[in-house]
Structures are given as C-alpha cells and as structure tokens.
C-alpha positions as CSV (number, residue, x, y, z in Angstrom):
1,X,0.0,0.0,0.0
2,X,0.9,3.5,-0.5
3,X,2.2,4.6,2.9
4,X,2.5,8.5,3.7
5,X,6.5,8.3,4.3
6,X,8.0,11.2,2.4
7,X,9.2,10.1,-1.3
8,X,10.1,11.1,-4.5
9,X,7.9,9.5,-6.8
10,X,7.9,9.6,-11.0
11,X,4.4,11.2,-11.9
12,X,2.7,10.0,-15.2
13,X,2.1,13.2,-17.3
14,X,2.3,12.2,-21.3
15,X,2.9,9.7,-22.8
16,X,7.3,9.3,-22.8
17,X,7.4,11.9,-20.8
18,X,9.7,11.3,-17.5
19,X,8.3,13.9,-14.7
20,X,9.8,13.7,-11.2
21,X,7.9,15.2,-8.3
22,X,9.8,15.8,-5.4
23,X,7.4,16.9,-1.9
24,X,9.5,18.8,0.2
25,X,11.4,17.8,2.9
26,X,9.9,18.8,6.6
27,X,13.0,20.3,8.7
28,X,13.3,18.3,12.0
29,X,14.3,21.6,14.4
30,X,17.5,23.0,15.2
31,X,18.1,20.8,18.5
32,X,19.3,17.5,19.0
33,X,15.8,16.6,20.8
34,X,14.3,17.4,17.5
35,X,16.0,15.2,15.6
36,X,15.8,12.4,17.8
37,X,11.7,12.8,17.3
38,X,12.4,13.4,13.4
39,X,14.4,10.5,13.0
40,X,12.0,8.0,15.4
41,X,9.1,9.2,13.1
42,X,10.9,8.0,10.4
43,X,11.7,4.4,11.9
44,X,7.9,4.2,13.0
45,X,7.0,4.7,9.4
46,X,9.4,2.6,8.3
47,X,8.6,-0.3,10.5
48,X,4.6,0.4,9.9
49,X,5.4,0.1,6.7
50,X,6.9,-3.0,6.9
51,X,4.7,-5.0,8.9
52,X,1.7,-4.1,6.2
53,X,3.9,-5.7,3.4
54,X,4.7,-8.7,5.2
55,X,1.3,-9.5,6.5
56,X,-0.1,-8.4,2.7
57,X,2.8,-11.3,1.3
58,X,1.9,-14.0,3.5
59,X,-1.4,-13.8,2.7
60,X,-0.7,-13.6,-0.5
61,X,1.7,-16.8,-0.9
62,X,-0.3,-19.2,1.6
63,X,-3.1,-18.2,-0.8
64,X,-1.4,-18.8,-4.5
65,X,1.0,-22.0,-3.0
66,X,-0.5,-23.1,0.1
67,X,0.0,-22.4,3.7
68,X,2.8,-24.9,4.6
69,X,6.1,-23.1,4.7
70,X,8.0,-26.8,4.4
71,X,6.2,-27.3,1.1
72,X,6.1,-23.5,-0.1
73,X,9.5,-22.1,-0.3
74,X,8.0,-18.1,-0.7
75,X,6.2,-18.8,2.4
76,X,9.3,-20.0,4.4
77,X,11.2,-16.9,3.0
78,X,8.1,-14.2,4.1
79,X,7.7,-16.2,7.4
80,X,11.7,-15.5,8.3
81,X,11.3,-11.9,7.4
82,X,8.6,-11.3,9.3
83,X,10.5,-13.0,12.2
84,X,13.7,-10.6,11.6
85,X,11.7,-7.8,12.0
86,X,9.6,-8.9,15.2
87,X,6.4,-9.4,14.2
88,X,4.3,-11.6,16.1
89,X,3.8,-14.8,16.2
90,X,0.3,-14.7,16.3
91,X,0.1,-12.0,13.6
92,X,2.2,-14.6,11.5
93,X,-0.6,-17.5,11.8
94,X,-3.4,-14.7,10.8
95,X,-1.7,-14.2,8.1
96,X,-1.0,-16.9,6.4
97,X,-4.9,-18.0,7.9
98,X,-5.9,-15.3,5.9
99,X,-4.4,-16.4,2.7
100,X,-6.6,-19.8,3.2
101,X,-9.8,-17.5,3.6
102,X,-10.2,-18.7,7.5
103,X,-9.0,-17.7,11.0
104,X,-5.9,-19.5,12.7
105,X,-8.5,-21.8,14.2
106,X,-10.4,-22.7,11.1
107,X,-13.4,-20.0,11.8
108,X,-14.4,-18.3,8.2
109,X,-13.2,-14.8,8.7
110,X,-15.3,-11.5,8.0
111,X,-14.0,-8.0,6.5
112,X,-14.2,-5.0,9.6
113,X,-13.2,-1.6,8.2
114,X,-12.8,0.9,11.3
115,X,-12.1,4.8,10.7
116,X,-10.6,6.8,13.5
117,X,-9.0,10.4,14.4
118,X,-6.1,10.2,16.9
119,X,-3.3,12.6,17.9
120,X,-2.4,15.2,16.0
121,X,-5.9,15.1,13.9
122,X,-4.5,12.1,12.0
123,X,-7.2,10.0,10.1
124,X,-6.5,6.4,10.3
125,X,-8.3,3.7,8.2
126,X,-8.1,0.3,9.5
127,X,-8.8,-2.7,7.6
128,X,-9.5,-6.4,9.3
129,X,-10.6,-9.6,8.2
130,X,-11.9,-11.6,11.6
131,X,-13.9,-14.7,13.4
132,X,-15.2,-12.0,15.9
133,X,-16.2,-8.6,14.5
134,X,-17.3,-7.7,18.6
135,X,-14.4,-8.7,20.0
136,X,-11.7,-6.6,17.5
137,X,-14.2,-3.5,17.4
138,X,-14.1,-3.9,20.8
139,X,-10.1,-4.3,20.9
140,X,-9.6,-1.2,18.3
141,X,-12.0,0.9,20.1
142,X,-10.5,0.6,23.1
143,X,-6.4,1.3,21.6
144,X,-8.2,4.8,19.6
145,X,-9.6,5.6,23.3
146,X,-6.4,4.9,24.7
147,X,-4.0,7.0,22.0
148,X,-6.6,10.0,22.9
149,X,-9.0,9.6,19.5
150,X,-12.2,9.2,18.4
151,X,-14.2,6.8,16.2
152,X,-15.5,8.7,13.7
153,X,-15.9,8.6,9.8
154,X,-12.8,9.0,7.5
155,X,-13.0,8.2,4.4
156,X,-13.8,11.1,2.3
157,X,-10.3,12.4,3.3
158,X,-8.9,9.4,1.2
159,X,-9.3,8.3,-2.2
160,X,-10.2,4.5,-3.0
161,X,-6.9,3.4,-5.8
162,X,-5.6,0.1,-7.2
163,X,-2.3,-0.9,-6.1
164,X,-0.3,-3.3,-8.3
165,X,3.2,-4.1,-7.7
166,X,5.7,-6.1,-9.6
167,X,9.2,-7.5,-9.4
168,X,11.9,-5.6,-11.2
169,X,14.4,-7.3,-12.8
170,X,17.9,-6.0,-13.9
171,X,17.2,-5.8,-17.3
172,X,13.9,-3.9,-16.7
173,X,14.2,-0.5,-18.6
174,X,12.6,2.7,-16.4
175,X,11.3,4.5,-19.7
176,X,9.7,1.5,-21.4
177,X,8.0,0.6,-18.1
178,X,6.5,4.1,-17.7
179,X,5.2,3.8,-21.1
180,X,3.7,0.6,-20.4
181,X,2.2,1.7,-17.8
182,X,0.8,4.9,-19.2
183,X,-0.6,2.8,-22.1
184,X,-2.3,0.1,-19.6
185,X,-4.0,2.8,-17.8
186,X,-2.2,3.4,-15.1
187,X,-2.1,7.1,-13.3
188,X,1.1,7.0,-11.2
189,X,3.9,4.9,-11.2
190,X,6.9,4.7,-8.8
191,X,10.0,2.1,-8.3
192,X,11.0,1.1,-4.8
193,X,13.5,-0.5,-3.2
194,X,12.8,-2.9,-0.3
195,X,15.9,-4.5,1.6
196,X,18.0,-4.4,-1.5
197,X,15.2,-5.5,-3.9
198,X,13.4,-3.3,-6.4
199,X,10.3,-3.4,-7.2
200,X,7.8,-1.4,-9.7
201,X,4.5,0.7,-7.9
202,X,1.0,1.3,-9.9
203,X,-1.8,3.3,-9.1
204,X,-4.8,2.7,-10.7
205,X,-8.4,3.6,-10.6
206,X,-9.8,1.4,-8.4
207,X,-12.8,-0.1,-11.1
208,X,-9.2,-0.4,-13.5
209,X,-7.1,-2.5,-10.9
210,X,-7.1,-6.1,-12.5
211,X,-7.1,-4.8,-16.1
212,X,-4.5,-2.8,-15.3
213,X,-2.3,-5.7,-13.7
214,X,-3.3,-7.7,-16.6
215,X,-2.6,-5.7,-19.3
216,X,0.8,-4.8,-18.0
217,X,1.8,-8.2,-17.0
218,X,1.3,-8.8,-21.1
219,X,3.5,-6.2,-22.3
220,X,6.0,-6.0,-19.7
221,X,6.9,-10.0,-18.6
222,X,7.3,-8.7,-15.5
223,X,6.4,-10.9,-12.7
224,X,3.3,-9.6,-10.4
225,X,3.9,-9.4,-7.1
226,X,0.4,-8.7,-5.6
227,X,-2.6,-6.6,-6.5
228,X,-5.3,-4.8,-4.4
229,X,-7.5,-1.6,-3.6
230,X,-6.0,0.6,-1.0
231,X,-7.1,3.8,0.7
232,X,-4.8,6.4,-0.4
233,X,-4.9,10.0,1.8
234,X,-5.7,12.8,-0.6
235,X,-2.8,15.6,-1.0
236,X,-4.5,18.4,0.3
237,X,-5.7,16.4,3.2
238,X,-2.0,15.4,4.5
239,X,-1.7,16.5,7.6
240,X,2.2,17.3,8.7
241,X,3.1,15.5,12.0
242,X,6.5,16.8,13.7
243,X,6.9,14.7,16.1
244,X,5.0,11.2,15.9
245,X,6.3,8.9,18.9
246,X,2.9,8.6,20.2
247,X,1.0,8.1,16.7
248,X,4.0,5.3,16.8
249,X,3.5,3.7,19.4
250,X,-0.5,3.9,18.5
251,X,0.2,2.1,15.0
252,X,2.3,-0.8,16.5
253,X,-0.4,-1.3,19.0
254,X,-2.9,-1.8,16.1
255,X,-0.4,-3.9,13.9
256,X,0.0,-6.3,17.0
257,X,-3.6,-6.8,17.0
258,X,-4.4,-10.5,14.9
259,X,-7.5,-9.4,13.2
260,X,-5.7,-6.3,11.4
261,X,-4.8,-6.3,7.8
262,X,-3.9,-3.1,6.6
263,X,-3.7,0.2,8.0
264,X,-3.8,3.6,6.5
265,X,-3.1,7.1,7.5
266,X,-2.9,10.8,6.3
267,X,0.0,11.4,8.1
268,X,2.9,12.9,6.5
C-alpha cells in the first residue's frame, strides 16, 4: 500500500514523458531533541510500513502455494522476514490463515473496516478480516480511546486506488516501463527499493485494478507481485506530523492486533 513516508515519486504526465515530483522535505528543528523525534518518526513509518507488506505477502503466498512453509518455499522466506523484524507470532498465523480465507482456528473470517482520528488530527483507516467482528471492534476501540482519539468517519479524506506491484528485474528499462504503464492505464507509477530489492509501484483507478495488472503483465513480462485496492490519503488532506512517537506507538499497538490487515493514515 501507499504509505505516507516522504518520497520522490515519477508522476505519469504524457505519454514518454519522464516527470519527477519531489514533496519537500519537513526540517526536523534546530536541536538535537528534534532530531531524535524526526528520525523515530521516520523508523515508526518505516517499520509500519513494513509490517503491512509482510502480512499483505503472507497472505498472498499461503493463498497462490498453500500455507505450509515446508512445502512453499516463498512462504518460508516471508515467514523469516517477518521473524527478523519482530512481528508476532500470532500476527504470522493470521496471516498466512488469511491467505486460506479462515481464521488460525479454522473459523471463516469476515471484512471490519474501522475509521478513526487520533493525535495530532491524524485520520487512520483500518482494515481487518476476523472470526469475531465484537471482539476486535471492541479491541480497536478501546487502543483509539487509549492514543486520545475518536471513532468517527474517515474516508472522504482518502481516495479509493488500485495498487499493483511487480518484481523488477535488472534488465527492466525505467522509460519502457513508464510507457507501459501509461498505455495500460495506469495514473502514477513509482520504483521502490525494499531490503536491497526493487520493485515497480502502480496506481490505478480502483474499477481499472485487474485490467491494469493484466494488461501490463502482457506487455511488460514482468512478474506480479500482488494486487489490491487501497485507501490512499488525498494531497491536500495530509496532515504534517513533527513529532510522531505517540501516533508510533499507536500504530504498532494496532499492527499487533491478529485481526488487522492493513492500516492507512494521512499522516505525512
């Protein structure tokens, strides 16, 4: 998913076009303390960031290979990630559950979107798929009381997109791709690095996601990765956070919750 880290992303203008839109860069202070909250926001983000991806490839691989990790290699590999960066055990088990369309203990799971405004008037959407929609409203309404928010409609502050993303090889060539893109129907495109691996970023409308994917999986051989409908946080809706330890802490509380799938916030 599109998180709301700062980045420099390649905007789709015309057709062969290369147009590079930079957002500018939100000075930390001119104290050490400053940068110490500047730089922790950045991790939390990072981390946040992280933790979506993995959960969103587990479920992904135990879906297309099966949810053994001795008899699915990409399964094995996601699991160890997800170990390295401490996520939990049980969020691991949802996960790959997930993939197979049921909870960890074989309960078929239902969809529970919950929207939110916490600390410093940050919108939060938060996506789950559960065996107990009273027990994790209960569970996320409580951590939003806690972190000082409110329950309360968010949506119109973010835009429903396709995201499709797709492994990028070495020979992969940045112009042709953008072309491909632009002619598949795609509105922005961006390529990402993730722990030394690069991968290539779509947008789409959200009605144009799997035509999209399809159509560009056609012309480009490139191998998809995953594909799915995101919230994404309007630009003149971001809202610039300075220092974000407790909208940090607030996020890896949610993450840590078994029933949670994605999160999204307009946090910049």
């Amino acid at each position: 998913m599109f998180m709301n880290a700062k980045r420099v992303c390649r905007t789709l203008q015309l057709r062969g076009s290369r147009c590079f839109s930079v957002t500018n860069v939100l000075l930390s202070g001119h104290n050490r303390w400053s940068k110490i909250k500047h730089d922790k926001a950045k991790e939390d983000a990072s981390v946040t960031k992280q933790r979506s991806a993995i959960a969103t490839e587990l479920a992904l691989v135990s879906k297309q290979h099966g949810p053994d990790p001795n008899m699915n290699p990409r399964l094995a590999t996601a699991v160890t990630a997800a170990k390295k960066i401490g996520f939990p055990k049980a969020s691991i088990e949802n996960a790959i559950a997930r993939g197979q369309g049921v909870s960890p203990n074989g309960a078929a799971l239902e969809n529970l979107t919950i929207e939110a405004m916490v600390p410093p008037s940050v919108a939060v959407i938060i996506e789950c798929q559960t065996d107990s929609k009273l027990r994790t409203l209960a569970d996320l309404r409580l951590a939003v009381k806690e972190a000082g928010g409110s329950v309360t409609p968010t949506n119109h502050l973010f835009e429903r997109k396709g995201r499709i993303v797709f492994e990028k090889s070495e020979e992969t060539d940045e112009v042709d791709i953008m072309d491909q893109a632009i002619e598949a129907g795609a509105i922005d495109v961006d390529i990402t690095s993730e722990d030394g691996t690069e991968e290539v970023v779509l947008l789409t409308e959200s009605t144009q996601t799997t035509a999209v994917a399809g159509a560009m999986t056609q012309s480009s051989g490139l191998r998809l990765k995953s594909s799915e409908i995101i919230w994404d946080p309007k630009e003149d809706m971001m809202v610039d956070v300075n220092s974000t330890e407790a909208l940090g802490d607030f996020l890896e509380r949610i993450h840590d919750n078994p029933s949670v799938q994605d999160v999204y916030t307009n946090a910049n």
